[in-house]
C-alpha positions as CSV (number, residue, x, y, z in Angstrom):
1,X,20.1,-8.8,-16.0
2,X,23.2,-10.6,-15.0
3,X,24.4,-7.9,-11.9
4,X,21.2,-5.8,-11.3
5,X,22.0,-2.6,-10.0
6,X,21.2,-1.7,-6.1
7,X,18.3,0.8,-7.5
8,X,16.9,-2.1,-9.5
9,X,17.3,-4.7,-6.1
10,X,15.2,-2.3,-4.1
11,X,12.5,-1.4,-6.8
12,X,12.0,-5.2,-7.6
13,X,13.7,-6.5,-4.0
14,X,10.6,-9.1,-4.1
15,X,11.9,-10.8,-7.4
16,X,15.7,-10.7,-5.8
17,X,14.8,-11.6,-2.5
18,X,16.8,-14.8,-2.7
19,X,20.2,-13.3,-4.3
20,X,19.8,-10.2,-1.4
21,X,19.5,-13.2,2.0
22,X,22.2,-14.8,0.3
23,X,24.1,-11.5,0.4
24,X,23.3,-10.3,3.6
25,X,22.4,-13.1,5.5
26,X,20.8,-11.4,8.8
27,X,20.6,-8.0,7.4
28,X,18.2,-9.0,5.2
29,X,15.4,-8.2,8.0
30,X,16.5,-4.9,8.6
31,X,16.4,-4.0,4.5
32,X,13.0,-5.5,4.5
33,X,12.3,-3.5,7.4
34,X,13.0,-0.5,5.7
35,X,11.3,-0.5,2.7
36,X,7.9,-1.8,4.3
37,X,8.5,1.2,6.7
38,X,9.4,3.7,3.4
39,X,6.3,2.1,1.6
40,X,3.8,2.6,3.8
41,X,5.7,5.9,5.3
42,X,6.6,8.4,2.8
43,X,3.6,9.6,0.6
44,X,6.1,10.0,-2.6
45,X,7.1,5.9,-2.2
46,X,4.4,4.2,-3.5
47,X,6.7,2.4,-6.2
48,X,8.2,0.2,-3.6
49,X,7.2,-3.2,-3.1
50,X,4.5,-4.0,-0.7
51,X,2.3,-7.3,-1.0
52,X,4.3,-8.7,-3.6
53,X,7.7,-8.1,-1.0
54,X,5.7,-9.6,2.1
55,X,4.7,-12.5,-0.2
56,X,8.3,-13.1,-1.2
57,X,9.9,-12.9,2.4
58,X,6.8,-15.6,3.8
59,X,7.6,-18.0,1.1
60,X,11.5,-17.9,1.9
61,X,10.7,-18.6,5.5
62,X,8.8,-21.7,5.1
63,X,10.1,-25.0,6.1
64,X,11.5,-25.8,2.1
65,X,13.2,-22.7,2.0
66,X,13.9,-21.8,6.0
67,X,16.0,-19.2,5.3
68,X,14.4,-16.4,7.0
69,X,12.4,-16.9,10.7
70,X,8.3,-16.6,9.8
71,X,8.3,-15.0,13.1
72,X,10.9,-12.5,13.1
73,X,9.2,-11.3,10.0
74,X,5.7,-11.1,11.3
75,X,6.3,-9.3,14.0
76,X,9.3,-6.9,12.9
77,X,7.2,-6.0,9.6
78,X,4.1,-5.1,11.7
79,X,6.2,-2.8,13.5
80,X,7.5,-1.3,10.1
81,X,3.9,-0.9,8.9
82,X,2.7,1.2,12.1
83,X,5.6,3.3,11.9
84,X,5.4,3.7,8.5
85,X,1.9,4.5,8.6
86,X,2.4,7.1,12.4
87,X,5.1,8.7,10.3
88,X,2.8,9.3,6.9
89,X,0.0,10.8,9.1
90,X,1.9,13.5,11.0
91,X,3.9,14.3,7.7
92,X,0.1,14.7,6.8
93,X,-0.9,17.1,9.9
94,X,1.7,19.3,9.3
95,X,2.4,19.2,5.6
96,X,-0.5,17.9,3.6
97,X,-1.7,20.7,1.7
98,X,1.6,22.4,1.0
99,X,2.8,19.1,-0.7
100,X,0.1,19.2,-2.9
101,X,-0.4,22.3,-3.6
102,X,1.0,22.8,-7.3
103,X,-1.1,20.5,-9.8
104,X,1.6,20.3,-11.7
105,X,4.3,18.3,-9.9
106,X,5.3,15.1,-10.7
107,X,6.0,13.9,-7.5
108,X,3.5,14.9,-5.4
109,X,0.6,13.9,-8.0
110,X,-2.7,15.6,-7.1
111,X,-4.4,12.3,-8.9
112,X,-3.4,10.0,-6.2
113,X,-4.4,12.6,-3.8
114,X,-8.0,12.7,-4.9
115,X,-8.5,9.4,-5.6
116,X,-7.2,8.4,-2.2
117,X,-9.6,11.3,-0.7
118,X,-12.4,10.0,-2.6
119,X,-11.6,6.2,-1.5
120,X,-11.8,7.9,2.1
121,X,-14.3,9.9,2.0
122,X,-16.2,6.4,1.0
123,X,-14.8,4.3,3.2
124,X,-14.2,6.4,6.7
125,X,-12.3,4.5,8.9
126,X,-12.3,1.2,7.3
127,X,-10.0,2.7,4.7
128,X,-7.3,3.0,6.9
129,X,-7.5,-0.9,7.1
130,X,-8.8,-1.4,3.4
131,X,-6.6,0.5,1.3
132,X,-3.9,-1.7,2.9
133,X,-4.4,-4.1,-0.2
134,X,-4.7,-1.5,-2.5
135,X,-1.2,0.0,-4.3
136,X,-0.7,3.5,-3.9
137,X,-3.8,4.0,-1.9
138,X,-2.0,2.4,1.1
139,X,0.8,4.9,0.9
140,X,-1.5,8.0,0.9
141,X,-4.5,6.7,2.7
142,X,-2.6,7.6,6.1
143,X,-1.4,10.8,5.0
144,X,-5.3,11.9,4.1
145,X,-6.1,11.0,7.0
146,X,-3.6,13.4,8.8
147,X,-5.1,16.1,6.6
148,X,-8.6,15.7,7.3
149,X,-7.7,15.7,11.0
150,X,-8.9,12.3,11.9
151,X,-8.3,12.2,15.3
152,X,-5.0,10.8,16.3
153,X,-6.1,8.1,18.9
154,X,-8.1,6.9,16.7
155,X,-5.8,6.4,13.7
156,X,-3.0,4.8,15.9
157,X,-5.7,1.6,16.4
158,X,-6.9,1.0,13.3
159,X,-3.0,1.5,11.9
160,X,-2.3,-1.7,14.5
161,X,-5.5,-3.1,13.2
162,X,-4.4,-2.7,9.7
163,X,-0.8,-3.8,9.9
164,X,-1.5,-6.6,11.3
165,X,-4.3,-7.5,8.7
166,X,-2.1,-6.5,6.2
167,X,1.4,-8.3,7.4
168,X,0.3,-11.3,8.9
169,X,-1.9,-12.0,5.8
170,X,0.2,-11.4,3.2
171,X,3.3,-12.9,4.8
172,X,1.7,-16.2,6.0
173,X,-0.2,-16.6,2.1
174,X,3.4,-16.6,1.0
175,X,4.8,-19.1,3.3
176,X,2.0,-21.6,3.0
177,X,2.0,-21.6,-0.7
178,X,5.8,-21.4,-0.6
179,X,5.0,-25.3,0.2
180,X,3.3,-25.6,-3.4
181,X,5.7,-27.3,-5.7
182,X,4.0,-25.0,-8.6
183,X,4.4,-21.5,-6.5
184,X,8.0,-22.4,-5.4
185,X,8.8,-23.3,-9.1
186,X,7.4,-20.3,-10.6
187,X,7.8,-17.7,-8.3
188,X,8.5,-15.0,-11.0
189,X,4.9,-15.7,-12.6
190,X,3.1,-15.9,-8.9
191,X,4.5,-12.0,-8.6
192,X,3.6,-10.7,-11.7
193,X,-0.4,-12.4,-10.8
194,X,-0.3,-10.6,-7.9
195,X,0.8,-7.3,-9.4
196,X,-1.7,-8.1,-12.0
197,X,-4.8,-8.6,-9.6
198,X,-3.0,-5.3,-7.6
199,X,-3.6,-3.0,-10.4
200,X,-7.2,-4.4,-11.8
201,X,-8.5,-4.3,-8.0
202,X,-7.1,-0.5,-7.9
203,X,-8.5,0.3,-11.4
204,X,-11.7,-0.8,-10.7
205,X,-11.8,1.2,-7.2
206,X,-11.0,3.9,-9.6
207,X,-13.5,3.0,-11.8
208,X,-16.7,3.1,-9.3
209,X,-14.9,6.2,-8.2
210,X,-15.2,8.2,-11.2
211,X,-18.9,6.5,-11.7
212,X,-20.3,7.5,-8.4
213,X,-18.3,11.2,-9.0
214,X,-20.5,11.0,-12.1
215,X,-23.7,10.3,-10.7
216,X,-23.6,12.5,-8.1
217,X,-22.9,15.3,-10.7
218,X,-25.7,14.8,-12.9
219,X,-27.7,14.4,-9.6
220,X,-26.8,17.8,-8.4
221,X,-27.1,19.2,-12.1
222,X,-31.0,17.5,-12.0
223,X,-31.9,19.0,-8.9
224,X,-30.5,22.8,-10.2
225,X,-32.2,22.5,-13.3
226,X,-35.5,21.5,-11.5
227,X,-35.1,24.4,-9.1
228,X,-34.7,27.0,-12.0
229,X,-38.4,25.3,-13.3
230,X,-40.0,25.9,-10.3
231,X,-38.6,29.5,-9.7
232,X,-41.1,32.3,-10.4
């Protein structure tokens, strides 16, 4: 696609990253800004680019590239992320179980609802800093927890905890291997790897997910049928 449209620049902005800091020169931090915050912020925006965009943005500010400050970014996308996150969890408090209340609705999906439950209700706290590296799971991980009530002090630290994880790893992976001749070369095929190992790390949570669901069921069906052989 010669002239991409601006839908299919936001969607894929880590593949056009270079063409947009061309464009927009300084603005560039404050569109970058934005999506990580809508990302990570708005429970319906899952879609957007997250690893994959942090990647991009850390390999255009290393020293071949140097076209955006590794800085700027690290500490400007952090902020994004904790908003984002702040803003997901009181949309959460306040509107959680009215989003989700028809099963039917394509935009509110109850599947990613459960599954992100489940991944919480497995992981407590740490999935507020785990399902950071998961798709989709980081996008509704924060509004769960606004649900379930987690307590608000709480959250705010492990969302700094996270976005920083999250940020500063992602970013400074790209810039480092930015300085491979092979990653710099073949960025296209580096993104689709990482949205490849993206979605096999979240079927697989998915996976165990379902498998432990499993067990516990035919645990609980054991246990009934045992009690209705004892019974007098």
């Amino acid at each position: 696609m010669d002239n991409p449209s601006l839908i299919e620049v936001l969607l894929h902005l880590d593949k056009h990253l270079g063409s947009v800091i061309n464009q927009y020169q300084g603005w560039t931090y404050a569109i970058l800004f934005g999506l990580i915050f809508c990302e990570t912020g708005f429970v319906i925006m899952p879609f957007l680019p997250g690893d994959t965009l942090l990647l991009a943005a850390g390999l255009f500010a290393n020293p071949i590239h140097a076209q955006l400050n590794i800085f700027t970014l690290l500490f400007l996308l952090t902020a994004a992320s904790i908003l984002g996150d702040n803003t997901n969890f009181w949309i959460g408090r306040f509107l959680g179980r009215s989003l989700y209340s028809n099963p039917n609705s394509k935009i509110f999906k109850r599947s990613h609802l459960e599954h992100a439950e489940q991944f919480f209700e497995k992981h407590g706290a740490k999935a507020i800093i785990l399902g950071k590296f998961l798709a989709v799971v980081r996008t509704v991980v924060p509004f769960v927890a606004g649900m379930d009530a987690m307590p608000y002090r709480k959250f705010f630290t492990l969302s700094v905890i996270s976005a920083f994880v999250w940020v500063w790893t992602c970013t400074l992976a790209g810039y480092f291997l930015g300085q491979i001749a092979f990653v710099r070369d073949n960025f296209e095929l580096v993104i689709l790897g990482i949205l490849g190992l993206t979605v096999l790390l979240v079927a697989k949570e998915a996976y165990f997910s379902r498998r432990e669901k499993h067990r516990k069921a035919v645990a609980l069906d054991a246990r009934d049928k045992l009690g209705q052989t004892e019974a007098p």
